[in-house]
N, C-alpha and C positions, 0 to 999 in steps of 0.2 A: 469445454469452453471454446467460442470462434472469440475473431474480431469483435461481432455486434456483442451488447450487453445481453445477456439474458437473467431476468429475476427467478424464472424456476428453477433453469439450473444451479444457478446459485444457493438456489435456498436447498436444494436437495445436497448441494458439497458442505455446506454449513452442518446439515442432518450429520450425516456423515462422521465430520470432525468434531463435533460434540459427543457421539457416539464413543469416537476415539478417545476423546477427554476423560470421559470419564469413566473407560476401562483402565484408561491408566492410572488414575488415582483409584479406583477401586484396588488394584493390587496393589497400592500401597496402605490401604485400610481407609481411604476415603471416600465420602458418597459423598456427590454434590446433586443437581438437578439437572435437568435437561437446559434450563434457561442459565443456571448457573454456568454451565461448561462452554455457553458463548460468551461469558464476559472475557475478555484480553487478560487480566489476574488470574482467574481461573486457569487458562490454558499455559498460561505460564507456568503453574505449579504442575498441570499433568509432564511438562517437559523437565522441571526439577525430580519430577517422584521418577521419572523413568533413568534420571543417570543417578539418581539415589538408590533404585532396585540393581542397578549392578555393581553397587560399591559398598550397600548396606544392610546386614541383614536385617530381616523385618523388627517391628519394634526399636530399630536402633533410632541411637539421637536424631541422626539427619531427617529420618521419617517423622520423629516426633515433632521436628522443628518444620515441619511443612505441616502439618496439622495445625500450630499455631497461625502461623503464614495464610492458613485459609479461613480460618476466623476473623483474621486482621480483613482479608479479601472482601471476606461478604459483612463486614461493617460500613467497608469504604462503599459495597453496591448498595448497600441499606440507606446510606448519607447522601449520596447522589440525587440533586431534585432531578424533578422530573425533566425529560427535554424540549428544550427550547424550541426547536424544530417541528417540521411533519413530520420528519423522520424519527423512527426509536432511536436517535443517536447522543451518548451524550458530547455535550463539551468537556469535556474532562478536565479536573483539575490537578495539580501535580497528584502525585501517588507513586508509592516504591514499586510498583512493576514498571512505569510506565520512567521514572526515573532509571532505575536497569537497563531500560531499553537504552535509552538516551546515553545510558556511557557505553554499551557494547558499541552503538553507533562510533561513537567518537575514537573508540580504541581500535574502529577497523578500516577510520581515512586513512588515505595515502599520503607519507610524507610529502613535502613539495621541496623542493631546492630551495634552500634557503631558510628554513625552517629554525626555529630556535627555542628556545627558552619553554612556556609554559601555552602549551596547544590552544587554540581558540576556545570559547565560548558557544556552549548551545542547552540550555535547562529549558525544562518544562514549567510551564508561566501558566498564573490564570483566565481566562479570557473575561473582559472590558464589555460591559452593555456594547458600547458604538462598532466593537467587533464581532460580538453575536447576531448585532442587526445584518454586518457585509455578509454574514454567512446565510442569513435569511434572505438575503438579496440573490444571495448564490442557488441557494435550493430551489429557488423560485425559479430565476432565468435556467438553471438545468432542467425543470420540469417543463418549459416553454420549450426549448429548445430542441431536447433529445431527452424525451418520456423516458425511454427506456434505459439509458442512463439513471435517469432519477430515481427510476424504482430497484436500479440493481444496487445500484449507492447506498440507499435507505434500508435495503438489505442484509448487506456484508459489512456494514459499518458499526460499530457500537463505540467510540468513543474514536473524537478528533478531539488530536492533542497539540496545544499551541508552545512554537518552540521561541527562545529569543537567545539572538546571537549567530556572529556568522559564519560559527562551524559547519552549520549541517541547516542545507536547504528545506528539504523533508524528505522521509522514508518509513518505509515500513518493517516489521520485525517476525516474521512467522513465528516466533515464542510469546509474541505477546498478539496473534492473531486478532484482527478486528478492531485492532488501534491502527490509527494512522495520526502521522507526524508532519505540521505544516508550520514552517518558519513567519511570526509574527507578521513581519514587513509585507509577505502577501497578498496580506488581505486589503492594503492599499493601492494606489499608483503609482505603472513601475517606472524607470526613467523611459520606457518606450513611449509611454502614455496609453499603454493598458490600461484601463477601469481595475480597479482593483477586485468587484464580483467575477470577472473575468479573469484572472490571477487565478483568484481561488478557486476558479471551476475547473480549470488546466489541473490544476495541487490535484483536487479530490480526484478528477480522472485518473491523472499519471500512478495517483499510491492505492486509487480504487483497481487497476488495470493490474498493480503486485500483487494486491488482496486477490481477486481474484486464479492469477496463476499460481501463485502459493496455495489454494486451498484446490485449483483444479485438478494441480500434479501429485497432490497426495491422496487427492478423495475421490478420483477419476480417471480419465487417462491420462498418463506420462505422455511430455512433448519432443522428450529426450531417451533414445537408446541409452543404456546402462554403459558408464565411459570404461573404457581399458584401459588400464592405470593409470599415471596423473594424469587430470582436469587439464584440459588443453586451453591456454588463454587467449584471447583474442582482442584485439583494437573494434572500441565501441564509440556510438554517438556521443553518448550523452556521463562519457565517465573516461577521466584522463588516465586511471590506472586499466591494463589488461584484463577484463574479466575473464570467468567463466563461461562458457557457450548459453548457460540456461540465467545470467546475467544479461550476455544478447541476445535471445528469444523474451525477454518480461522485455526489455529496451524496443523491441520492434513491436510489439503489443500495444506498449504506450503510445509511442509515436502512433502509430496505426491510429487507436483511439485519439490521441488530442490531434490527429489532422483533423479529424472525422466530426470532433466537438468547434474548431474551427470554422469548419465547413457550414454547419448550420450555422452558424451565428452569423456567417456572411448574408447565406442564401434567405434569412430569417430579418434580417436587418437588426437582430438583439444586439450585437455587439455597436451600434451605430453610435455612442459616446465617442468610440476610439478605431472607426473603422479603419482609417488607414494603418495604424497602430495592427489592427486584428489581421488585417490581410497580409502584414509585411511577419505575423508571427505564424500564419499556416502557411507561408514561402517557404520559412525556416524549418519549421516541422515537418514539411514535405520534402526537402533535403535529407533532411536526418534520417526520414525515413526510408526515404528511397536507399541512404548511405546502408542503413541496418538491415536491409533486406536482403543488399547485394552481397553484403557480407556472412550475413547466416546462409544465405544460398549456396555459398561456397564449402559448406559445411551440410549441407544437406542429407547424408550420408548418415550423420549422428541424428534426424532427428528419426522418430516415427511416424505413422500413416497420420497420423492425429495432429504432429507437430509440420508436418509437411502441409496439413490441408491449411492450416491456421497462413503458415509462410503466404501458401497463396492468397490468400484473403490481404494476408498488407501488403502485399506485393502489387495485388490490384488497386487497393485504397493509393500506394503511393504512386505508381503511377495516372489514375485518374486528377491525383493533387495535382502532378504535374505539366499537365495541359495549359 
């Protein structure tokens, strides 16, 4: 995986981890398909069967009860109209993986000072005709804009999930791979006076940009040396708690891509609803990035040849932003 999108490679890290999928429910006694082991349900239960094979032996309850769990799975894929989009993607509508997801999210914000009583708000919602259209407003201006985007997106993506409440902006969850998570608000206009298809093509980039390093570090090369005891945390752009290093390598990625989705939209006059709007939000992106660059640079040392080349690549994107 670089900066730029690429759809073959992607489809070949997909191969890959479908592969994985469903070796690991095989050793727990189940078969799925090749097309099954890319739904986001699916890949959840290869991660349940795996800490169930080391706490259960075969046949026991827990196994049984993931065999049920994947009948529940492939009803919910069976139910699913067809997608809305050009993309195979669906909109998804609530579902217990995808609910799962949504609470490990929320169980792993950062307290903030001041905090009290019962944590914010963020469940999975179904999506509205008039917001299925912003999303088709979106696939479109991404396929004008940066092709190659649009066919990595259409790729790695199997269900966008719409969040409401203002817990949790959006994210993504490698247990429930190929779901992505976008906060309702969105897909409108922001008080910046973004367009709101504009909103939503930043979302898809930023949680398309995880998808892809989540599937690139497990089914490809690592961007990170193997750490020597605890995980070293580091001050990031775009997250007020201390991450992990390979928290700020997906952080410089992003940024990297959404300058770069930016960019075209200047250079393309797409974004001309909300120009000034767009220009003053690839200013701020290209800060960030430049911020996350100088930072992972300083760390250097932890990444590999692979993680190293990538560094340079937004290292150049962020300084060409900043001209």
């Amino acid at each position: 995986m670089r900066i730029a999108p690429d759809a073959r490679q992607s489809a070949e890290e997909r191969t890959v981890l479908a592969r994985m999928t469903r070796s690991s429910l095989a050793r727990a006694g189940l078969t799925v398909t090749a097309a099954e082991a890319g739904h986001p349900a699916v890949t959840e239960l290869a991660h349940l069967a795996q800490a169930a094979l080391r706490t259960d032996a075969p046949g026991g309850e827990r196994l049984a009860r993931l065999g049920r769990m994947l009948g529940r799975a492939r009803a919910g894929i069976a139910a699913a109209p067809p997608s809305a989009l050009p993309w195979p993607v669906e909109t998804a509508a609530p579902g217990p993986h995808l609910e799962r997801s949504v609470a490990r999210a929320r169980n792993s914000l950062p307290r903030r000072d001041g905090d009290a009583g019962t944590p914010p708000e963020s469940t999975v919602v179904a999506w509205h005709d008039r917001e299925v259209g912003t999303l088709r407003e979106t696939v479109a201006l991404l396929a004008a804009v940066w092709p190659e985007a649009h066919a990595e997106l259409g790729g790695i993506l199997a269900q966008i999930a719409l969040l409401d409440g203002p817990a949790i902006d959006g994210f993504t969850d490698f247990t429930v791979h190929g779901a992505v998570f976008v906060r309702r608000d969105r897909l409108g206009p922001g008080a910046d006076a973004l367009p709101g298809p504009v909103r939503l093509a930043e979302a898809l980039v930023h949680e398309g940009a995880h998808t892809r390093c989540n599937a690139a570090s497990v089914a490809a090369q690592p961007f990170l040396r193997p750490a020597r005891g605890d995980a070293q945390l580091v001050t990031t752009p775009l997250r007020v708690d201390a991450r992990p290093l390979t928290g700020l390598f997906q952080q410089v990625v992003v940024l990297a891509r959404s300058v770069l989705l930016y960019r075209r939209l200047l250079d393309t006059d797409m974004g001309a609803p909300g120009t000034a709007a767009v220009r003053s939000r690839h200013a701020r992106l290209a800060r960030s990035a430049t911020e996350g660059v100088r930072t992972l640079a300083d760390h250097r040392d932890a990444l590999t040849d692979h993680g190293l080349a990538v560094l340079e690549e937004a290292a150049t994107v962020a300084r060409e932003s900043a001209r």
